[in-house]
C-alpha positions in Angstrom: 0.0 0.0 0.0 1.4 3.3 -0.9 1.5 6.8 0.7 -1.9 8.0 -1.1 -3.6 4.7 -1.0 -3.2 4.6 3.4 -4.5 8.7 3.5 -7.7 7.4 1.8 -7.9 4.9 3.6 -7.6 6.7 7.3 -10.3 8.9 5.3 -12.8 5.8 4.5 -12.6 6.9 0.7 -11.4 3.5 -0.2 -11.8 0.4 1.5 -10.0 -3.2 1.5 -13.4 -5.4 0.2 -12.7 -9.0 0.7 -16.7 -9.8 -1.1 -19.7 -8.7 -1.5 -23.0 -10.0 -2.8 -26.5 -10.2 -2.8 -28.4 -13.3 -0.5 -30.5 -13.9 2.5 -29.5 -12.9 5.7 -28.8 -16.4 7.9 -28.1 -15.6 11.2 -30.5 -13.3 14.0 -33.3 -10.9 13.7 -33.6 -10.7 10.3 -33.4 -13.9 9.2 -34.0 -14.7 5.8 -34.5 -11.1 4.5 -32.4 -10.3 0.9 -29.2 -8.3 2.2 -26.6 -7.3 0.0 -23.5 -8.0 2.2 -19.9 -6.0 2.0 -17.5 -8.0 3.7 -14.1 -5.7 4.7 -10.8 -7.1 5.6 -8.8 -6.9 8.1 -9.4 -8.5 11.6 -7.3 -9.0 14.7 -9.6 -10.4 17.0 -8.4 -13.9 16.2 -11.7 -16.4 17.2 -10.1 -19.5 16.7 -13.3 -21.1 15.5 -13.5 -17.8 12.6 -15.0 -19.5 9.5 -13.7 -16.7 7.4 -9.6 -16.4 8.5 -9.0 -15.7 5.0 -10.2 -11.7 5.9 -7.8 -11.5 8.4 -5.1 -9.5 6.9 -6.7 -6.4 5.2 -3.5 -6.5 2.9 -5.1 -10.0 0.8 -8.0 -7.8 -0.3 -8.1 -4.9 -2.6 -9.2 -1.3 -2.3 -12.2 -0.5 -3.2 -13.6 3.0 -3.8 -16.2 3.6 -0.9 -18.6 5.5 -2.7 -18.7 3.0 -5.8 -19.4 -0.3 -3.7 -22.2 1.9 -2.1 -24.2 2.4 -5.4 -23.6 -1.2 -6.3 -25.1 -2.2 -3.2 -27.6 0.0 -3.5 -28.7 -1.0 -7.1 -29.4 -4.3 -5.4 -31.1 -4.1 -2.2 -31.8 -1.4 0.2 -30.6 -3.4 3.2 -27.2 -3.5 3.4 -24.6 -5.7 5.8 -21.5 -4.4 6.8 -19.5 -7.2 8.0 -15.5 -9.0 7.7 -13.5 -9.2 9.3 -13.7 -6.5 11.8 -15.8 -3.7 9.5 -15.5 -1.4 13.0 -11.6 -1.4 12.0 -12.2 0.9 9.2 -13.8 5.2 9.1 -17.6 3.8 7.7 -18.3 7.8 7.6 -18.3 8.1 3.8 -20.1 4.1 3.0 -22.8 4.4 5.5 -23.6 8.2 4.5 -23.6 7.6 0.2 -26.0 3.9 1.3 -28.5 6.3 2.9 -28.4 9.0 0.6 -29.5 6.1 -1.6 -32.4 5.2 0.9 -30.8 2.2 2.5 -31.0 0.7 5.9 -27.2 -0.1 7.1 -26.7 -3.3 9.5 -23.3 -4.2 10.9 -22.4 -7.2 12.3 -19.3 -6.5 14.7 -17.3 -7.6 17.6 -17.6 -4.2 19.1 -13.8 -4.0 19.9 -12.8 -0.8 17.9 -14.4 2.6 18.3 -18.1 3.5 16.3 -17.6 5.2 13.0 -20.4 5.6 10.1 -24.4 5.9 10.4 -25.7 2.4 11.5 -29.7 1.6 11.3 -28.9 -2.1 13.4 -26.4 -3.0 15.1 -25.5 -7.1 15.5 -22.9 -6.9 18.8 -21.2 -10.6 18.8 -18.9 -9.9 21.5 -15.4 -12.1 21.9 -13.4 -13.1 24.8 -10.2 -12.0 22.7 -11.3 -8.6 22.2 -14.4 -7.0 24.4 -16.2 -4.5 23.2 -16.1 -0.7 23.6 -18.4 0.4 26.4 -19.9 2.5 23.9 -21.5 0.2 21.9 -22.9 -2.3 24.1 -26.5 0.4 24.4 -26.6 1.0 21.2 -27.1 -2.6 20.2 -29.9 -3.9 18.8 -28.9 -7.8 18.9 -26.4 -9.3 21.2 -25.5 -12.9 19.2 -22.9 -14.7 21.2 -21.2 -18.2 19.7 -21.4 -21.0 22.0 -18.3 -23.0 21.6 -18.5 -24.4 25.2 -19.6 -24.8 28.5 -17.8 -21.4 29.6 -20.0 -19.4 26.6 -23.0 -19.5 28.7 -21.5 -17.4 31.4 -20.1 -15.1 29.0 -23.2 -14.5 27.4 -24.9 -13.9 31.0 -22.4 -11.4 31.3 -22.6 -9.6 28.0 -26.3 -9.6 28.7 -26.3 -7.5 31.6 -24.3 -4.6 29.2 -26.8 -4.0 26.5 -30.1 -2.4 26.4 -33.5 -3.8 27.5 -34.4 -3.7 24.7 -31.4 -5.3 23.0 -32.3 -8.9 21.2 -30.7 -11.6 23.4 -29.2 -14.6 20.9 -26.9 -18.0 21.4 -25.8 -19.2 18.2 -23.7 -22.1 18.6 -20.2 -22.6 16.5 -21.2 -24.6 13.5 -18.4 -27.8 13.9 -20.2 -28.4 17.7 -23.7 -27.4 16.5 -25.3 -31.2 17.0 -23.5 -31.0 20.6 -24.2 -27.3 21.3 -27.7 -27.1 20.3 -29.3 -29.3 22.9 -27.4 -27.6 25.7 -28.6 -24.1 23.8 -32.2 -25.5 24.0 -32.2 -26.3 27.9 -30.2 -22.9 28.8 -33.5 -20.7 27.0 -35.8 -23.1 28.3 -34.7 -22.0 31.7 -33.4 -18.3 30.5 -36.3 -17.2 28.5 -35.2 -14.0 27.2 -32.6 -15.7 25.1 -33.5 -16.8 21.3 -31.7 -19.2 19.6 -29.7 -18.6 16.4 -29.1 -20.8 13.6 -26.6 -20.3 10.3 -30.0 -20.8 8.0 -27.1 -20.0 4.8 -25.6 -23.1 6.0 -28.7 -25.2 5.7 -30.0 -23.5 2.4 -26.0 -23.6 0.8 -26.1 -19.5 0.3 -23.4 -17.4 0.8 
């Protein structure tokens, strides 16, 4: 990357775009609703169980001009995803202001852990033990969604829980290798936790991105 390329970066006027497409949403609240995603690279979180490592290193995945993957997004879908990676990583000023100057709603899915940029309509908080969020964030979720890899997750989630809004959508989505183990243990926690819903990779199931 040289000189001019990092100075638009900083800015938000380009952006390193690992993908981005049109599908259903999988996972929480808005299930099964057509999303056009935009995944960024770059991520330092490290989840161990990540099933996209290949964003990781923002350096694999080109720059994009911000305003340009906007409109194609736009041309789409009006719902757009912001995801990665780590799309927090990155100024979202100049995306999320040129999506709703084209009249779209802007979700992010995030692990909280870098500071708020950009105009955000829902925010998906999936908080990990590597990196906790930013105080800031955790009232202005809309959906908490926290992977249960184990035992342990439970408690985390409990704990996350008592950081976001009332209002705040409570999820457990298990991590997809342990789902035939997870899911029955996810079952009897909201049984006895009501306020929890459970989560399920539906793009798995229905072999969408």
């Amino acid at each position: 990357m040289n000189k001019e390329e990092d100075i638009l970066l900083k800015e938000g006027k380009m952006l390193p775009v690992m993908e981005h497409f049109y599908t259903l949403q999988g996972e929480g609240a808005h299930t099964g609703k057509a999303a056009y995603f935009i995944r960024l690279g770059g991520c330092d979180v490290g989840c161990h169980w990540c099933d996209v490592k290949e964003s990781w290193n923002p350096e694999l995945h080109p720059l994009m001009n911000t305003v340009e993957i906007a409109e194609t997004a736009a041309k789409h879908c009006k719902t757009i995803v912001l995801t990665g990676g780590e799309p927090l990583m990155w100024n979202l000023d100049i995306l999320t202001s040129r999506l709703k100057e084209l009249g779209c709603t802007v979700h992010i899915e995030t692990s909280g852990a870098y500071p708020m940029s950009g105009q955000l309509d829902w925010i998906t908080l999936s908080p990990k033990k590597t990196g906790l969020p930013k105080e800031e964030i955790y009232q202005k979720a809309h959906e908490l969604k926290v992977i249960i890899f184990n035992q342990h997750d439970f408690t985390f989630a409990q704990e996350q829980a008592s950081k976001v809004s009332e209002n705040c959508k409570l999820y457990l989505q298990s991590e997809w290798s342990k789902r035939d183990e997870m899911y029955p243990k996810i079952t009897d926690f909201i049984l006895e936790h009501p306020e929890w819903q459970a989560s399920v990779q539906t793009h798995k199931y229905l072999n969408i991105p």
